[in-house]
C-alpha positions as CSV (number, residue, x, y, z in Angstrom):
1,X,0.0,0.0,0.0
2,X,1.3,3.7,-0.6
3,X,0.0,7.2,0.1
4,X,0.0,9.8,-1.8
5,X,0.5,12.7,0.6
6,X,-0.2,15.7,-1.6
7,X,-2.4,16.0,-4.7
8,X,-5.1,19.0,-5.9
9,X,-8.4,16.2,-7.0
10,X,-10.1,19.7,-7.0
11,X,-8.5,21.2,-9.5
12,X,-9.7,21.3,-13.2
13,X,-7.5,19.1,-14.5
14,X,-9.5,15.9,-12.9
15,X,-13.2,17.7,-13.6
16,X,-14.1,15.0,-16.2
17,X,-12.8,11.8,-14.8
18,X,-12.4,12.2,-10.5
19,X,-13.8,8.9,-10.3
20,X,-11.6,7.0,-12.9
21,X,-8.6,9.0,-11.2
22,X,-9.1,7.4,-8.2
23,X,-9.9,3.8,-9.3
24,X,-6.5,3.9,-10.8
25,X,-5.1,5.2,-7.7
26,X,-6.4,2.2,-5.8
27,X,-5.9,-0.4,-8.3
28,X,-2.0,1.0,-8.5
29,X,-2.0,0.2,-4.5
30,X,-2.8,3.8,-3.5
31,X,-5.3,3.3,-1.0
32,X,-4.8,6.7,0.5
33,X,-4.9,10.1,-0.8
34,X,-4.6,13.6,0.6
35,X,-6.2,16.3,-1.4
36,X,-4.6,20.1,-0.4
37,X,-6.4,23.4,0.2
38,X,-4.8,26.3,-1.7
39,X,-7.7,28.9,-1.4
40,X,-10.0,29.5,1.1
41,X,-13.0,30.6,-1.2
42,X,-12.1,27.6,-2.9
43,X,-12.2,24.5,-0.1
44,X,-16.2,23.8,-0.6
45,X,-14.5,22.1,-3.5
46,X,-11.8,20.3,-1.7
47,X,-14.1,19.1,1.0
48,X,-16.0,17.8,-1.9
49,X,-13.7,15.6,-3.0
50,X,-12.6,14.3,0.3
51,X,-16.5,13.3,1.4
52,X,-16.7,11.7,-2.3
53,X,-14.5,9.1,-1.7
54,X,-13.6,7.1,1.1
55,X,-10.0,7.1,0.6
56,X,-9.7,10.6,0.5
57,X,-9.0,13.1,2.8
58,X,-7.9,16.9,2.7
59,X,-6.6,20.0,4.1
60,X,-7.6,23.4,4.6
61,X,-5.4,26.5,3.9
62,X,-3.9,29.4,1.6
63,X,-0.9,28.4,-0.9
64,X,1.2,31.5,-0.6
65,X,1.2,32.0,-3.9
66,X,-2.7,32.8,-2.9
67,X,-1.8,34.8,-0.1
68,X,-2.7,37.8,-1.4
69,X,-6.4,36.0,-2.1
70,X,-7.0,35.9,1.7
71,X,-5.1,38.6,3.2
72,X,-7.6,38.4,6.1
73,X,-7.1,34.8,7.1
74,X,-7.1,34.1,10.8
75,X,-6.2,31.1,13.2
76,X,-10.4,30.8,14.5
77,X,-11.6,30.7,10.6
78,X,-9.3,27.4,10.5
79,X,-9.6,26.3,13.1
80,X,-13.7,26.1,12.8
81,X,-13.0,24.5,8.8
82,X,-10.6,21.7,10.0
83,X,-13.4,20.7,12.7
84,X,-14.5,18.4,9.7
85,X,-13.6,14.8,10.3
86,X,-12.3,14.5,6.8
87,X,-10.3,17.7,7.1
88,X,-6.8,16.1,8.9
89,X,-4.4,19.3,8.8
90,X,-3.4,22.7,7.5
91,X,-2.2,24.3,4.2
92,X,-0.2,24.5,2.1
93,X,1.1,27.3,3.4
94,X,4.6,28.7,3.4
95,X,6.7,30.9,1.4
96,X,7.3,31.2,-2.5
97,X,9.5,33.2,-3.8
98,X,10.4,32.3,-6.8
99,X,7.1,32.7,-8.7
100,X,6.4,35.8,-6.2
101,X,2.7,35.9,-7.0
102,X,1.5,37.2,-3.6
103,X,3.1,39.9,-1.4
104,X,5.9,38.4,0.1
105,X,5.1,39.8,4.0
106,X,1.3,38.6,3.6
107,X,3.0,35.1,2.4
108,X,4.9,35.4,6.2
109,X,1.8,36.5,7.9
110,X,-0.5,33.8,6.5
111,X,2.1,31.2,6.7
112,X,2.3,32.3,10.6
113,X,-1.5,31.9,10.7
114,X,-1.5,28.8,10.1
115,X,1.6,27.6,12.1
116,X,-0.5,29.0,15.6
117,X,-3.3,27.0,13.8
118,X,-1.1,23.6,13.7
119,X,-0.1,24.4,17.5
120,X,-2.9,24.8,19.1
121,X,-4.8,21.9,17.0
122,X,-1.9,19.9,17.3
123,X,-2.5,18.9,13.4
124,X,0.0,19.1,11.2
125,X,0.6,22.1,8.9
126,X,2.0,21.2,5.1
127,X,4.6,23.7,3.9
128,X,5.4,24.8,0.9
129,X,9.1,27.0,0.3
130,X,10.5,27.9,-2.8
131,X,13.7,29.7,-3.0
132,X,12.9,30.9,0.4
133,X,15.2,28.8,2.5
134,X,17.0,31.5,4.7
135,X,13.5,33.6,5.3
136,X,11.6,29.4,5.8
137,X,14.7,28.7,8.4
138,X,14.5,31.9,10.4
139,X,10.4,31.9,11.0
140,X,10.3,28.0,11.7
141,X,13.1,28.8,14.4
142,X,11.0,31.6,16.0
143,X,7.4,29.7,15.3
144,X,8.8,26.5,17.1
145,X,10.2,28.9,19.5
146,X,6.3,29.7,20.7
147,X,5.9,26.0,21.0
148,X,5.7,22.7,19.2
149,X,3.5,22.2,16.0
150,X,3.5,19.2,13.7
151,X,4.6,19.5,10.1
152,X,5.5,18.5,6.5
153,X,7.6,20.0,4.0
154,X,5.7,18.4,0.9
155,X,7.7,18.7,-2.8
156,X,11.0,18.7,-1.0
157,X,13.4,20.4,-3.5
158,X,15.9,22.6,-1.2
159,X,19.5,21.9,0.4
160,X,20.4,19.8,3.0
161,X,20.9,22.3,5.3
162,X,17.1,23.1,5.4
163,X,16.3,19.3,5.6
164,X,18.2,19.4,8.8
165,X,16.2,21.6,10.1
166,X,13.1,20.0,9.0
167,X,14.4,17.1,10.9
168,X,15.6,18.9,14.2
169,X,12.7,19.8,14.6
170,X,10.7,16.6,14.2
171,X,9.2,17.8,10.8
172,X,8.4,15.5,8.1
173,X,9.9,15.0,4.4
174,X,7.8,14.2,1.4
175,X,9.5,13.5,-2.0
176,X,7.4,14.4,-5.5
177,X,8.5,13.0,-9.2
178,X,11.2,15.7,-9.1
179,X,13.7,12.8,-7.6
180,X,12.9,11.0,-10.8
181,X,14.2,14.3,-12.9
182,X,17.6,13.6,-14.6
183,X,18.9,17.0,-13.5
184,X,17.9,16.7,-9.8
185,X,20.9,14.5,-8.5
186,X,21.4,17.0,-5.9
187,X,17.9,16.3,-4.7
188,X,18.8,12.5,-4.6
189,X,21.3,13.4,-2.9
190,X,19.5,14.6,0.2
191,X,16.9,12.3,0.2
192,X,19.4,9.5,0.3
193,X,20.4,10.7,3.8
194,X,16.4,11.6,5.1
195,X,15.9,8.6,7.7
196,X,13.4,6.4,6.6
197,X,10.9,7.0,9.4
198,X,10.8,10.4,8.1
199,X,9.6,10.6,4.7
200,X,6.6,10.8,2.4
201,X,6.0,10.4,-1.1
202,X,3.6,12.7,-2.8
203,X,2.5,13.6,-6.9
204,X,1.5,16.8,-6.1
205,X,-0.7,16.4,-9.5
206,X,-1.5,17.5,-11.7
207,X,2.0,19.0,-11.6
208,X,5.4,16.8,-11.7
209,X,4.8,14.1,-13.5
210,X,7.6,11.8,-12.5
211,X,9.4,9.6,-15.1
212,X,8.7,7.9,-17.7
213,X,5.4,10.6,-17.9
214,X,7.0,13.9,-17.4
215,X,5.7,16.8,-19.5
216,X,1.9,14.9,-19.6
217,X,-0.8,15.6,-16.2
218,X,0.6,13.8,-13.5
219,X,-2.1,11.8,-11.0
220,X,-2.2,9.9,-8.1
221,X,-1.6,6.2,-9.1
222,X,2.1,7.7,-10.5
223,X,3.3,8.1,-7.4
224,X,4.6,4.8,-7.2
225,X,7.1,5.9,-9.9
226,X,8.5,8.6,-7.2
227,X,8.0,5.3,-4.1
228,X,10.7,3.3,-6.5
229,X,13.3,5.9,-6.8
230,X,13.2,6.7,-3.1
231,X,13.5,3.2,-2.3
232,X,16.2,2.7,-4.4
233,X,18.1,5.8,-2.7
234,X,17.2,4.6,0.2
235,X,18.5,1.2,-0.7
236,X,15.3,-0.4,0.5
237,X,12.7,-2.9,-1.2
238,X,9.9,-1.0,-2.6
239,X,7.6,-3.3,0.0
240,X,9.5,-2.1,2.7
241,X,9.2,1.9,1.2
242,X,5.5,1.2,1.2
243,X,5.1,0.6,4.4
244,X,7.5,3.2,6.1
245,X,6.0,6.0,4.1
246,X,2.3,4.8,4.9
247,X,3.5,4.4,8.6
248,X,4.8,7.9,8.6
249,X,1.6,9.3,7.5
250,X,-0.6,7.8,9.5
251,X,1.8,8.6,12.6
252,X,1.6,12.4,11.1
253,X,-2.2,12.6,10.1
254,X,-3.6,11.5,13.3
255,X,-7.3,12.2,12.8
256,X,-7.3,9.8,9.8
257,X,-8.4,6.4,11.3
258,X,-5.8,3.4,11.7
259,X,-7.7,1.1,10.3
260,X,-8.2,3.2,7.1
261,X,-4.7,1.4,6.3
């Protein structure tokens, strides 16, 4: 069984075909999937797809890219929306700088929103940093400093030295088709040190198609593309990947059931 820890089933991309999407999820061996919130006026159709189908949960939250969508978003409104039973953390929230889409202080203010959200829910929050790493290192230093919050860097694509960090402070990893990319060995690099009780696989589709389907819409049931080069990084049977990164998630995601597994 795998997991894939971060995909958008709301987006248009799966309009036509949700269902069929997620039969070949399941019939691939992904029995679990997470669905992300990016926009707050857009979660009705998040939540959607997470009551749909039994083997599908979500999160609830502003992609900083959208930051400047919800400049107003505060820790209560969250808090009320991830009440849901199928709604199982925060975000993705965090800082991107690279396409620079939203005001980059509203992207730190948001993105501090939902940390205090994660803290005092004690769900995790998923975080997103692009070409942010020294601004990402210095506000999860002071936001752990206010107290303990779980978390996930999903799409990992940075240096090791913000992986450490990650890891100090008890974060997750998740790995997206990227490590399949034939320019990202300094990705593979990194991952090939990321204990095993620490990371998750992801598609984040419909973007990052791993190979051999690069440059076509990537979906859920790929993600076992991304599973076999992390096991072979990790120097593990692909069973054995299975099972740490479903462990992993269920040990992050704690509202989803254990026996959903």
């Amino acid at each position: 069984m795998l997991v894939d820890s971060h995909c958008h089933l709301d987006f248009p991309d799966f309009a036509e075909e949700a269902e069929r999407v997620v039969m070949r999820a399941e019939t691939a061996g992904v029995k679990l999937l997470l669905t992300i919130g990016t926009r707050l006026d857009r979660f009705e159709g998040v939540l959607a797809m997470a009551e749909r189908f039994p083997s599908v949960y979500c999160t609830v939250g502003v992609h900083p890219n959208e930051a400047d969508s919800a400049p107003d978003v505060h820790v209560d409104q969250l808090l009320e929306l991830a009440r849901h039973p199928k709604v199982v953390g925060f975000g993705e929230s965090g800082l991107d700088f690279y396409y620079e889409k939203s005001d980059r202080d509203r992207q730190k203010r948001a993105f501090r929103v939902h940390m205090e959200a994660a803290r005092r829910a004690q769900l995790p929050v998923i975080i997103h940093t692009r070409d942010a790493d020294t601004d990402m290192a210095q506000i999860l230093t002071e936001e752990m400093g206010k107290g303990a919050f779980p978390a996930l860097i999903h799409c990992f694509s940075s240096g090791q030295q913000l992986a450490e960090i990650a890891l100090n402070f008890g974060f997750y990893i998740s790995i997206s088709g990227i490590v399949t990319f034939k320019n990202a060995d300094p990705l593979r690099q990194v991952v090939s040190g990321i204990p095993l009780d620490r990371l998750l696989v992801e598609t984040d589709s419909p973007y990052l198609a791993p190979i051999p389907f690069r440059g076509k819409r990537n979906e859920p049931a790929h993600v076992v593309h991304t599973a076999r080069k992390v096991a072979e990084l990790k120097q593990v049977e692909e069973g054995a990947l299975a099972q740490a990164t479903t462990e992993n998630f269920l040990r992050l995601f704690t509202k989803i059931p254990q026996g959903q597994s």
